[in-house]
N, C-alpha and C positions, 0 to 999 in steps of 0.2 A: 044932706041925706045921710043916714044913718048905717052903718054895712049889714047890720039887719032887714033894713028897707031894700035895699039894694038885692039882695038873698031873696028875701022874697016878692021882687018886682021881676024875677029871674026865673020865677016857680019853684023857688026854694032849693035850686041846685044853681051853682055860677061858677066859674074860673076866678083863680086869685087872682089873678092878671086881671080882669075884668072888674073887679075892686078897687084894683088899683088905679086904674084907668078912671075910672070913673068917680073915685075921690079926691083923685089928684094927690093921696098920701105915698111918700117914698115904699120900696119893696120891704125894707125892713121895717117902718111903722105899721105896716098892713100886717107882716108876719106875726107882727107883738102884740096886734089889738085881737088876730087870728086866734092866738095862742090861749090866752087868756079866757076867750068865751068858750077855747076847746075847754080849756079846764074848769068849767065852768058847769058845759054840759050842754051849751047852748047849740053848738055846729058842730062837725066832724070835718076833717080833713082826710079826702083819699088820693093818693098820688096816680097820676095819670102820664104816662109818658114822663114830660119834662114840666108837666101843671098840674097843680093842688085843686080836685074839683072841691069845693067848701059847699057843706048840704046842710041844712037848717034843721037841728031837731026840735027844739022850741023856743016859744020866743019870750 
């Protein structure tokens, strides 16, 4: 499963943690594949407390 599939199996808003979990990828592969689709244009990352909520802008 795909962290886009994931994002939007979630309604297009999820916890990184929840990504994580659920790829079974380490916290810093998840950060790095994050990263990338931010830059990208793909998701957004907004800081919540102490977790990254990751929101889908397109796919």
């Amino acid at each position: 499963m795909t962290v886009i599939e994931i994002i939007k199996r979630h309604g297009g808003e999820v916890l990184q943690s929840t990504i994580v979990a659920e790829t079974g990828f380490s916290k810093a592969k998840v950060s790095t594949i994050l990263k990338e689709m931010e830059e990208m244009g793909y998701i957004v990352r907004e800081r919540m407390g102490r977790e990254n909520i990751v929101r889908l802008l397109r796919e």
